[in-house]
SERO-4910 file (N, C-alpha, C, O; in steps of 0.05 Angstrom, whole numbers):
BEGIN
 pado doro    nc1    nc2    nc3   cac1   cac2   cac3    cc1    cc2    cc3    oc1    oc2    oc3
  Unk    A    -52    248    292    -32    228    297    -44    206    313    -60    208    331
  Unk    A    -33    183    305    -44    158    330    -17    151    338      4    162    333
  Unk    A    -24    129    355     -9    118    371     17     96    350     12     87    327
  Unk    A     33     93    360     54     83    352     49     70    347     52     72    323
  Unk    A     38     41    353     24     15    340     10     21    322      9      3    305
  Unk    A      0     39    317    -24     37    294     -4     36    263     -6     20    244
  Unk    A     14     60    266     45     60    248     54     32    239     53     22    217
  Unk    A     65     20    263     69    -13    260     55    -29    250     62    -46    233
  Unk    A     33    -26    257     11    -51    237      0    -35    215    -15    -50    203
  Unk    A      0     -4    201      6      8    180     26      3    157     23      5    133
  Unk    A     52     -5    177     74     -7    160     74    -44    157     81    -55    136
  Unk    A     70    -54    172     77    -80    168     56    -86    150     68   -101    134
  Unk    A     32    -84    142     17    -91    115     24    -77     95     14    -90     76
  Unk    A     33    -63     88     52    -42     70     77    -64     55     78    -75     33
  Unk    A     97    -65     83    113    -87     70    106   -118     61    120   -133     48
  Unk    A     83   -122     71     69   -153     69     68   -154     47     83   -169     34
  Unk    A     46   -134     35     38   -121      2     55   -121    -23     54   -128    -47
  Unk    A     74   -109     -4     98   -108    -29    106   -136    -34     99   -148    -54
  Unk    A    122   -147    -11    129   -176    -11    112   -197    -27    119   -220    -31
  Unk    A     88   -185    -34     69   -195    -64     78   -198    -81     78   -219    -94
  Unk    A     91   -171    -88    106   -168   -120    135   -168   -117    145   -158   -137
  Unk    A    153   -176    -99    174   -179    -93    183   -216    -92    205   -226    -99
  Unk    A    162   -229    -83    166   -259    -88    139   -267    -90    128   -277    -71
  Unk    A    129   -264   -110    104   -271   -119     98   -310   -127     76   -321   -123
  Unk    A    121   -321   -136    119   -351   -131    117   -365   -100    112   -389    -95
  Unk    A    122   -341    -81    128   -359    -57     94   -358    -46     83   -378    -37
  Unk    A     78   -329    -49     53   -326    -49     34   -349    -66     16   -355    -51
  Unk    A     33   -355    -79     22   -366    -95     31   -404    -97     21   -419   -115
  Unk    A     47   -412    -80     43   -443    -65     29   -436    -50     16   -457    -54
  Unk    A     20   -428    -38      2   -415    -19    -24   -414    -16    -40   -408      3
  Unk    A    -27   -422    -43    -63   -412    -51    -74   -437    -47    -59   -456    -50
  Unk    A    -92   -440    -42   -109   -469    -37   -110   -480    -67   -101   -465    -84
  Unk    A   -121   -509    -77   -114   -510   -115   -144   -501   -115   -151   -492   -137
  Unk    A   -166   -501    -93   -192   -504   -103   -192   -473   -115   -210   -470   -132
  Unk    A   -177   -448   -111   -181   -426   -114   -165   -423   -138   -141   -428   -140
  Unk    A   -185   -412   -161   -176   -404   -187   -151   -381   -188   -146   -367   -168
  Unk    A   -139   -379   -208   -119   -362   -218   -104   -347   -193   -115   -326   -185
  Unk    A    -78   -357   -180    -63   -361   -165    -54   -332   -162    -55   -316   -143
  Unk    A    -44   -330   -187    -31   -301   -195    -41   -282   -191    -33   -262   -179
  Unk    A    -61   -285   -198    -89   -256   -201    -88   -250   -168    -82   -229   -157
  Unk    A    -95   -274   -156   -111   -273   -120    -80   -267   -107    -80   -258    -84
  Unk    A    -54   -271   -120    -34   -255   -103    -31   -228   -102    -28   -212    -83
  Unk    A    -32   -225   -132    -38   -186   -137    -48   -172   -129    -40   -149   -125
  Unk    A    -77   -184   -122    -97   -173   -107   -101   -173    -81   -115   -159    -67
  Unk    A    -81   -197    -73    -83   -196    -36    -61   -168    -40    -64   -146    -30
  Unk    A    -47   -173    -53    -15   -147    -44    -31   -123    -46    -35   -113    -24
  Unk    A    -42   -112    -67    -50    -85    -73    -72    -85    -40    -74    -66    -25
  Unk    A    -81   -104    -38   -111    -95    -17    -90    -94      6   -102    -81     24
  Unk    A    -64   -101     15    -54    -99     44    -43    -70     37    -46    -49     50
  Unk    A    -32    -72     19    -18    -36     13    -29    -22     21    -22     -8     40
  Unk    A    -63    -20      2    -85      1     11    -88      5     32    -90     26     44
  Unk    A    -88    -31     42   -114    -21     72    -88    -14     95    -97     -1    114
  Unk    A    -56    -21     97    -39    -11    112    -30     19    108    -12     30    122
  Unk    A    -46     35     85    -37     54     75    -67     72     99    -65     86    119
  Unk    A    -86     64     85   -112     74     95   -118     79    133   -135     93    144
  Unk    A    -95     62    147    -88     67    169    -83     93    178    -96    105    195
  Unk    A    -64    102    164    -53    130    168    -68    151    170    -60    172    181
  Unk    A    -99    146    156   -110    172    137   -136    166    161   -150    146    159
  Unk    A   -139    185    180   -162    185    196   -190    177    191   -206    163    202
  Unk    A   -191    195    165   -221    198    148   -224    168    151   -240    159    167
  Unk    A   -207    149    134   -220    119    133   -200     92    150   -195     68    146
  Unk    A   -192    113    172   -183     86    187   -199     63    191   -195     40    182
  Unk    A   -221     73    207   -235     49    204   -250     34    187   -257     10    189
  Unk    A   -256     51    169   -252     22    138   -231      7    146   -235    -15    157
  Unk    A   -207     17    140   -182      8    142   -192    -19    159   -204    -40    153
  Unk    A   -179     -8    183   -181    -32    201   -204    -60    199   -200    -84    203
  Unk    A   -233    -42    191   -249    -68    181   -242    -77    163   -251   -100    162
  Unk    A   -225    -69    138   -224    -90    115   -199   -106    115   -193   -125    100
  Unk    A   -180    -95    139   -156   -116    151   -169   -140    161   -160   -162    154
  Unk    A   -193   -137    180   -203   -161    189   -219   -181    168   -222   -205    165
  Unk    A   -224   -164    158   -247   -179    128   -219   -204    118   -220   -229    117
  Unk    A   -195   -183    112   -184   -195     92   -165   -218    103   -152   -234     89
  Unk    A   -167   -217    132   -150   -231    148   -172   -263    153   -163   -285    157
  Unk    A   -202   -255    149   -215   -274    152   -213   -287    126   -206   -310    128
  Unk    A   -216   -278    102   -209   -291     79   -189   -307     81   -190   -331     74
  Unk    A   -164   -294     90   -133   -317     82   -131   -336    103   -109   -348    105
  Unk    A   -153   -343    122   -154   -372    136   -148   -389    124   -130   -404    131
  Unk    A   -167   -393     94   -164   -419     85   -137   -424     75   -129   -446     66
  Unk    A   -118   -395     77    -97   -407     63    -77   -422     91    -59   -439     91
  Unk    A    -91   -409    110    -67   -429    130    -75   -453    146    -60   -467    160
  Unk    A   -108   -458    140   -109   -492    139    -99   -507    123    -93   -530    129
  Unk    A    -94   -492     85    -78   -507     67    -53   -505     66    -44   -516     46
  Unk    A    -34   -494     83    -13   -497     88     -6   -514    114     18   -517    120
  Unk    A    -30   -526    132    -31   -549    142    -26   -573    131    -15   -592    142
  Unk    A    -35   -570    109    -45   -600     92    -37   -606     75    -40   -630     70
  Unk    A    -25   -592     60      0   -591     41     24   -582     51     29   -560     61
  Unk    A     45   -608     45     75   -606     48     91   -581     34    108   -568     47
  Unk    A     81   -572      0     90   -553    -20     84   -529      0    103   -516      9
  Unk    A     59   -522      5     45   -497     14     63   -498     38     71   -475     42
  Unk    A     74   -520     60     87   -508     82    108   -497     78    120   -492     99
  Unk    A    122   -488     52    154   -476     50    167   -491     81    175   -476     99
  Unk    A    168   -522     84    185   -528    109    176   -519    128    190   -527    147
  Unk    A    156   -501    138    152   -489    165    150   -510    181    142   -530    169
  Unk    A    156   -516    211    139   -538    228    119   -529    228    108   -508    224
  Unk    A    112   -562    237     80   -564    241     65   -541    263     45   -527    259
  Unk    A     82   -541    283     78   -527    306     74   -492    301     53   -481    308
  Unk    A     98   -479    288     92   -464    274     63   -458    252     51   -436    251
  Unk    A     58   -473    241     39   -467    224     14   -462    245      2   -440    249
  Unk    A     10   -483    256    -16   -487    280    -14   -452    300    -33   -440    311
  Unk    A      7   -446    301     20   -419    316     -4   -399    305    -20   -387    318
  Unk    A     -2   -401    271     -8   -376    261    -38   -375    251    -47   -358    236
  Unk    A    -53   -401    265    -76   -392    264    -87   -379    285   -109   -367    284
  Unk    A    -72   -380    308    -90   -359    325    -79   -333    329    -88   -316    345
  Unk    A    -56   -330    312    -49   -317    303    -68   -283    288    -69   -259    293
  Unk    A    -77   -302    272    -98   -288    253   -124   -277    271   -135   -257    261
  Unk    A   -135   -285    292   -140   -272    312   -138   -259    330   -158   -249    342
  Unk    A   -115   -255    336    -97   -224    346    -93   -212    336    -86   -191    346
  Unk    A    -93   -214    301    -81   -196    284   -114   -177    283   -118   -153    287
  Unk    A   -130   -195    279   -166   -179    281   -166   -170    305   -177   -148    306
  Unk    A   -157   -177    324   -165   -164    349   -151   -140    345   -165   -120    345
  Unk    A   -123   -137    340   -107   -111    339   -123    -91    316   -123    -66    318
  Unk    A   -133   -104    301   -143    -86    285   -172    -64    289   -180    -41    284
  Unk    A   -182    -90    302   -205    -77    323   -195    -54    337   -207    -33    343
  Unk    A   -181    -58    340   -178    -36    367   -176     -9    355   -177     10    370
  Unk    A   -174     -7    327   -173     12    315   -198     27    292   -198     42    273
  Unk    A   -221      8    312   -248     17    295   -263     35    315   -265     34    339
  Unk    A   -272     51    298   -283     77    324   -321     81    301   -322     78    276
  Unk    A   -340     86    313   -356     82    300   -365    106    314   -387    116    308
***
């Protein structure tokens, strides 16, 4: 068993994942245009948060887990400088907001860290 947080940021990439295939148009304004086939790279972010919030749970490869949360969390940067820069990609968020959730994505690695044991 781990600690209660680890559950939480288990389950909250779980539901992220799903929320792939649950509003998959809203994922996919999202995508930078320089990045090919929109669709494909939503499917594939969803299935890889499932896994890797699933792979939390399972001792043997937590810390895969947790490293390929950070991997994958460094990947979707570029999507939240392009939701800087494009009005479409902001779904309305403020500016302020958006700017929020890049350092954001660095607490989210840090939290994940904390769950790598080598």
């Amino acid at each position: 068993m781990g600690p209660w947080h680890l559950y939480l940021m288990g389950i909250l990439y779980i539901v992220a994942g799903i929320m792939h295939f649950v509003r998959p148009k809203m994922y996919q304004r999202i995508i930078p245009d320089y990045l090919p086939n929109a669709k494909f790279l939503v499917i594939l972010s969803g299935i890889a948060e499932i896994e890797l919030g699933i792979g939390l749970f399972i001792e043997a490869v937590r810390t895969w887990a947790a490293l390929g949360i950070i991997c994958m969390l460094i990947a979707f940067l570029p999507v939240h400088f392009y939701m800087l820069t494009n009005k479409n990609a902001a779904m309305g968020l403020p500016k302020w907001v958006l700017i929020l959730r890049i350092p954001l994505q660095f607490g989210l690695m840090y939290w994940a860290y904390s769950y790598v044991s080598f």
